[in-house]
C-alpha positions in Angstrom: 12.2 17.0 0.1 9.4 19.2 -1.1 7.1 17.6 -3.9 6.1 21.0 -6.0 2.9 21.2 -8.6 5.2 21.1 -11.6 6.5 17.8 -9.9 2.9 16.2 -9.7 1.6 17.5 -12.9 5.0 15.6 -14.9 3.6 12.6 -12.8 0.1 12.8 -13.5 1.1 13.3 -17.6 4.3 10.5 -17.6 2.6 7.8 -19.2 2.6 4.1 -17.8 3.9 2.4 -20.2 6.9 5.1 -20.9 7.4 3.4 -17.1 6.8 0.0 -17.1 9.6 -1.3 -19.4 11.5 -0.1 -16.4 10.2 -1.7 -14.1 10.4 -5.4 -15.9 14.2 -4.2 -16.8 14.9 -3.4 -12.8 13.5 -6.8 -11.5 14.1 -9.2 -14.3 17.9 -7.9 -13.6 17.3 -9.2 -10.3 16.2 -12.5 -11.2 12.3 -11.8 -10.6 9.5 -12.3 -13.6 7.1 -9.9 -15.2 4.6 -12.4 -14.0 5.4 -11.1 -10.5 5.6 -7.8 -11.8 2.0 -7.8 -12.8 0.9 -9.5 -9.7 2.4 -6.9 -7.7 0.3 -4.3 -10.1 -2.5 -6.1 -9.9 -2.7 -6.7 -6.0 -2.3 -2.3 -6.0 -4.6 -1.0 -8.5 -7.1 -4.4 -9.5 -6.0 -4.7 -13.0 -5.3 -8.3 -14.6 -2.4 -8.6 -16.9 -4.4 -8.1 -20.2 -5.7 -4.9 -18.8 -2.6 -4.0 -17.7 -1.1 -4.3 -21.2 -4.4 -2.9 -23.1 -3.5 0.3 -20.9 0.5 0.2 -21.9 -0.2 0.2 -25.9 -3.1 2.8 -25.1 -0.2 5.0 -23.5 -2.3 5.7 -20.6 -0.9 8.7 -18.5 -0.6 7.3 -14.8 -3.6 10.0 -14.4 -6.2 8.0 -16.4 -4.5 4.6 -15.1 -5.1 5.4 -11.7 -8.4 7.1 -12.4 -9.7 3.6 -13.4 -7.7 1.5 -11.0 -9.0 0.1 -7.5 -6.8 0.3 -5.5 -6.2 -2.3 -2.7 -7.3 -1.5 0.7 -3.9 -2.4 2.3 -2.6 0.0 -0.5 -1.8 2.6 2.7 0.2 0.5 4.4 2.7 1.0 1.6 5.3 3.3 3.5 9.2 4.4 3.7 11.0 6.4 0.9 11.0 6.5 -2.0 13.1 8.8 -4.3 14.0 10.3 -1.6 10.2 10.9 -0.2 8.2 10.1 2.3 5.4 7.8 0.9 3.3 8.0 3.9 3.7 12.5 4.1 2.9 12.9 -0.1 0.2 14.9 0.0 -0.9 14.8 -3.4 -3.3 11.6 -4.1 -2.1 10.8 -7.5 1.4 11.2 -6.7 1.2 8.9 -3.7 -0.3 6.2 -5.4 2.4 6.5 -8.1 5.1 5.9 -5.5 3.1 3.5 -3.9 3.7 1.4 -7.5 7.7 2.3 -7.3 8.1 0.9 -4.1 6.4 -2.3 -4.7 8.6 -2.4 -7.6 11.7 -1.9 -5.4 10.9 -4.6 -2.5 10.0 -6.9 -5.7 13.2 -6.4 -7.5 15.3 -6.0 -3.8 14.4 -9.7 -3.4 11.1 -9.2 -0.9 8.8 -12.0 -0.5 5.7 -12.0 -2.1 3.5 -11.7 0.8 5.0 -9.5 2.2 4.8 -7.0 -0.6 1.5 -7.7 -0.6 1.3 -7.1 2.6 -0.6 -10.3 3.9 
């Protein structure tokens, strides 16, 4: 698949907490916790679970979440597909590191062990 520049700018502007209600509904349905949930997002981009909320009432685009995230230096070991791309071949930085949070989000809620999504 071909990521275009309208495809990266609707990622850049979607906002994260549009997404993350999403993400609890996806793994809670498989039995996991938002705790885990916000480990997972915490391990990738550094924030603790009051900042992580603080940034969903602001309605933070995943642009200006990213921009003040840190992310993990083990974040590019993240690879495989995702909606139907290529983690690893996204060229497109913000992008990437968008994906990199929905495929957390997929090993957590597909039953993954913790360290391995962490990848420890």
């Amino acid at each position: 698949m071909i990521i275009t520049d309208i495809h990266n700018e609707r990622m850049a502007k979607m906002t994260f907490g549009s997404v993350y209600p999403m993400y609890l509904t996806k793994v809670e349905k498989k039995g996991r916790t938002k705790a885990e949930l916000d480990q997972v997002i915490e391990w990738l981009t550094g924030f603790d679970t009051d900042k992580i909320h603080s940034l969903i009432e602001q309605k933070d685009s995943f642009e200006s979440f990213f921009e003040q995230a840190n992310l993990h230096p083990k974040a590019h070991l993240i690879t495989g597909l995702i909606c139907g791309y290529r983690i690893e071949e996204i060229d497109n930085p913000l992008t990437q590191k968008v994906r990199y949070l929905d495929k957390l989000v997929d090993e957590l809620a597909k039953g993954r062990k913790m360290e391995k999504i962490l990848r420890g």
